[in-house]
C-alpha positions in Angstrom: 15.9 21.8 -10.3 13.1 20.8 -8.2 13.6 17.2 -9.7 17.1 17.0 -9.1 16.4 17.9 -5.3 13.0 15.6 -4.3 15.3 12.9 -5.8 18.4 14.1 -3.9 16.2 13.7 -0.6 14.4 10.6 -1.3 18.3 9.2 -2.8 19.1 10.1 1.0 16.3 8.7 2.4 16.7 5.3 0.9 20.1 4.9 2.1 19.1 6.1 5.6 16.8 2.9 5.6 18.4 0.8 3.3 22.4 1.0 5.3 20.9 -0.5 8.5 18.3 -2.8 7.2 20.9 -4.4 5.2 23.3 -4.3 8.3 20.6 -6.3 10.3 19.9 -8.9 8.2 23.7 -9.7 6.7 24.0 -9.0 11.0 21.9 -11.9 11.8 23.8 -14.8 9.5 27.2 -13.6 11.2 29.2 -14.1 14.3 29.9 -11.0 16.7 33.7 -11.1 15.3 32.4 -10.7 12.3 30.1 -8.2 12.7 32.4 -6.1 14.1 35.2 -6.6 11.6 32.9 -6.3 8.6 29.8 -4.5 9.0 28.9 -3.5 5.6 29.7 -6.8 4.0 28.1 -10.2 3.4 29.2 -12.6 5.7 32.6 -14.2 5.0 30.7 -17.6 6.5 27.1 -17.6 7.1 26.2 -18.8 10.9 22.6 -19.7 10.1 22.6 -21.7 13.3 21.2 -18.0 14.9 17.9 -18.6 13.7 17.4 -21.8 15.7 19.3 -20.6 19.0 16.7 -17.7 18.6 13.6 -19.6 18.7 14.5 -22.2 20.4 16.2 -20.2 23.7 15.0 -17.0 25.5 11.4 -18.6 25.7 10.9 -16.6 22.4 8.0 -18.6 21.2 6.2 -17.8 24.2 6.8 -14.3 23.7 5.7 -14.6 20.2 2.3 -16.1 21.2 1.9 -12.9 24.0 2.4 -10.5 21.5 0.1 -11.9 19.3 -2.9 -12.4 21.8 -2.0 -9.2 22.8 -2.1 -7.0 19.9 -5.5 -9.1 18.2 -7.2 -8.1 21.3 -6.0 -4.4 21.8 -6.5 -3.9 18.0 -10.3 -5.3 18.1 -11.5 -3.5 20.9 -9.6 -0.4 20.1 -11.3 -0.7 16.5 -14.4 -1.1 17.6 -14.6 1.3 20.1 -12.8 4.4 18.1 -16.0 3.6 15.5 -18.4 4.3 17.9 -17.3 7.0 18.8 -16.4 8.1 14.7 -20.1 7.7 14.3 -20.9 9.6 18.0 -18.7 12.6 16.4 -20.4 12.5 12.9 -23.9 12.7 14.4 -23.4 15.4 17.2 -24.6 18.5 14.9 -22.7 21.5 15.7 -19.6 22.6 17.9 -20.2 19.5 20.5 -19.7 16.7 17.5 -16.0 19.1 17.2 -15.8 19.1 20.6 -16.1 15.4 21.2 -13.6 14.7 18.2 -10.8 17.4 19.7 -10.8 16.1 23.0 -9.7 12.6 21.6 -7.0 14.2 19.1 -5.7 16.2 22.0 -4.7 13.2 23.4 -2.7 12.4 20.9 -0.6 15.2 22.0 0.3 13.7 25.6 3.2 11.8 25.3 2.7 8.6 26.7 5.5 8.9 29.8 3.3 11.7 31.2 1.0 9.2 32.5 2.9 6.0 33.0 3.3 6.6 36.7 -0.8 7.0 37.8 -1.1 4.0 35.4 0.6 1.7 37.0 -0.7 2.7 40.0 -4.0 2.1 38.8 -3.5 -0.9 37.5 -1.6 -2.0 40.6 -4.5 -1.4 43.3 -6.7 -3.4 40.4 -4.5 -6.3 40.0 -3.8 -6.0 36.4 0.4 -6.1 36.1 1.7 -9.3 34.9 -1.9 -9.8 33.0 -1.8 -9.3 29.5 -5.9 -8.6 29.8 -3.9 -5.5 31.7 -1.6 -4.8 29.0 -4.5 -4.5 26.5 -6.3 -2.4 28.2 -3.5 0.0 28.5 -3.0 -0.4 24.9 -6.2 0.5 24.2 -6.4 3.6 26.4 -3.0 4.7 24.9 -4.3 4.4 21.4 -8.0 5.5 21.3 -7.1 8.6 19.8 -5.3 7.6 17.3 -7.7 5.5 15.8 -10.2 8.1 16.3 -8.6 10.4 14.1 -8.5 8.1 11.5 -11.8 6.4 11.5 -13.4 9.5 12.9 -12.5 11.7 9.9 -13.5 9.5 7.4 -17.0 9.0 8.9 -17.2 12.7 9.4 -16.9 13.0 5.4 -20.2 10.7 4.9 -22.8 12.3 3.6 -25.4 13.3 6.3 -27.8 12.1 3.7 -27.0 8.7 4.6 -28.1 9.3 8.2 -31.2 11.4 7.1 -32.9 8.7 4.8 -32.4 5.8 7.5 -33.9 8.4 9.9 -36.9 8.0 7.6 -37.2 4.6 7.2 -37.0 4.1 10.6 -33.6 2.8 11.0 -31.9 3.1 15.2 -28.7 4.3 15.9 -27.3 1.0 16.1 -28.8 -0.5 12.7 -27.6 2.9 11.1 -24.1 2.1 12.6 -24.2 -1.4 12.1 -25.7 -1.9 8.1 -24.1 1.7 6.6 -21.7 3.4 8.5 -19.1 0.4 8.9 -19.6 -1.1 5.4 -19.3 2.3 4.0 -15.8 2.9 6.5 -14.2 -0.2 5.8 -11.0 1.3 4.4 -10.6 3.2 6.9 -11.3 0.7 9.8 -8.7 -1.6 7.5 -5.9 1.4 8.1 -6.3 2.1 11.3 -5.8 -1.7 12.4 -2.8 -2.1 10.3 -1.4 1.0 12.2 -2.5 0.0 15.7 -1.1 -3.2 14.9 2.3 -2.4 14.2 1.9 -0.3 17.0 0.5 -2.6 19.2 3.1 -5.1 18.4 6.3 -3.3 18.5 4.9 -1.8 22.0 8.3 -2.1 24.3 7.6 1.0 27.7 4.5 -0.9 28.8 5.5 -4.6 29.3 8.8 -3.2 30.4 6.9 -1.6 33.4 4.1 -3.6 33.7 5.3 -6.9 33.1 7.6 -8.7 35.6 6.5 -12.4 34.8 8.8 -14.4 32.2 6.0 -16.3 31.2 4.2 -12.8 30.4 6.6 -11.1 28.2 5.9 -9.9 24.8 8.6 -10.3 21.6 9.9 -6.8 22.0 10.8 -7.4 26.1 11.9 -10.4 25.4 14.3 -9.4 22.9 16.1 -7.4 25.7 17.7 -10.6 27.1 19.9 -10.4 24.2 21.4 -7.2 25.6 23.9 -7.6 28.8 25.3 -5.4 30.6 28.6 -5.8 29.2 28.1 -8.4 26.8 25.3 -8.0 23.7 25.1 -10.5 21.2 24.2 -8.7 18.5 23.7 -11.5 16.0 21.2 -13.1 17.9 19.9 -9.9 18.7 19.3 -8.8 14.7 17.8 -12.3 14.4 15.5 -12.2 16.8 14.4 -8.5 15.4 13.8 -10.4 12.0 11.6 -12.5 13.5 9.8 -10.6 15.2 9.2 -8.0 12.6 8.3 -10.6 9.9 4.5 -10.9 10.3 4.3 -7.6 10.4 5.7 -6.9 7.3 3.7 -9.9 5.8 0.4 -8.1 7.1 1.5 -4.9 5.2 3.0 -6.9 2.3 -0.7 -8.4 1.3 -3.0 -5.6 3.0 -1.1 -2.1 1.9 -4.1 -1.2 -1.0 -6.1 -1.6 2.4 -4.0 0.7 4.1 -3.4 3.3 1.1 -7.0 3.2 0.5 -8.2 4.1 4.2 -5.6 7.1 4.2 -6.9 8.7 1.6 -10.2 7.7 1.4 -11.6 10.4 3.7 -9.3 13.3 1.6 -11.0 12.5 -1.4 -14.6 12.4 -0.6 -16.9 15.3 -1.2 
């Protein structure tokens, strides 16, 4: 019985995902008549002509390339800074270490709309809208404590051995950081990129606020120009979703034993 339901739910499941993946990409070989007359079916004659319009209009390309420098930047800096402070939170004996690491994972609980109006503030009196050095930051800020719940725990389940015997030969903080703690966390700095990435990369409330320039749009505000206020094309708009979610699923495709291995890395150590 208990079989016949987990297969019920993940039967469900899969066609939850399945219905409007396939919708989008038979969506984005169609025309809107078509669309509209047969969802569910494979196009009667494929428009493939979408894919050019899409890259070639909407200054998509340059939206491709903000996204990109965007999220490499937000994801290094958020990476390296959520290990330092993993390894701050795994040194700090006592309740202050717990301290440290439940102040960050509070923050996980603050929805990000709370705090989107003294933001931009902020970053208004300091000249960062239309910068994408502003969007990173704000990035970076926004997901700090997620990547210090992942990279955080898994440090936290290193034995304090480790830290003991480079204590005794000597070894500083940042030698101990830099030559065992990250070699030893790799998986779990692997996992938490992939996830700020996609993060990162599907971001859409932050350039829509902060980012009024054309020239400074990321993929996901640019695919907005697609939507009209009476008029959407949503064959072009489908495309351009492909597109935009392709390296992405690449990254995932060839890095996922990264991923899987980071996630449960820390629940199986000692």
């Amino acid at each position: 019985m208990y079989q016949f339901a987990r297969r019920g739910i993940l039967l469900v499941y899969t066609v939850l995902i399945a219905v409007p993946l396939l919708i989008v990409i038979t969506g984005s070989i169609k025309t809107n008549q078509d669309l509209f007359s047969h969802p569910f079916s494979l196009p009667l004659a494929p428009v493939w002509s979408n894919y050019p319009t899409v890259l070639g209009g909407q200054n998509l390309a340059r939206a491709f390339l903000n996204s990109m420098i965007v999220t490499a930047v937000s994801v290094t800096v958020t990476v390296f800074l959520c290990s330092l402070v993993g390894y701050a939170v795994a040194r700090i004996p006592g309740w202050r270490g717990y301290l440290v690491y439940g102040i960050f994972v509070v923050g996980m609980a603050v929805p990000a709309q709370v705090s989107i109006v003294p933001q931009y503030v902020l970053f208004d009196r300091l000249g960062l809208l239309d910068s994408l050095t502003g969007l990173a930051l704000v990035n970076v800020v926004q997901t700090a404590p997620v990547g210090v719940f992942i990279i955080a725990g898994f440090m936290k389940t290193l034995p304090r051995e480790l830290y003991e015997s480079a204590d005794l030969d000597g070894s500083n903080h940042w030698r101990t950081y830099r030559s065992i703690v990250i070699p030893l966390s790799a998986p779990s700095l692997a996992a938490a990129a992939i996830f700020l990435s996609v993060m990162h990369w599907n971001e859409l409330m932050y350039p829509l606020y902060f980012i009024h320039d054309p020239d400074k749009r990321t993929l996901p505000l640019a695919l907005l120009n697609f939507r009209g206020e009476y008029f959407t094309d949503y064959p072009l708009l489908f495309t351009g979703i492909l597109i935009a979610s392709a390296p992405m699923v690449v990254a995932y495709v060839f890095l996922q034993r990264y991923f899987v291995a980071g996630m449960t890395a820390g629940a199986i150590k000692a």
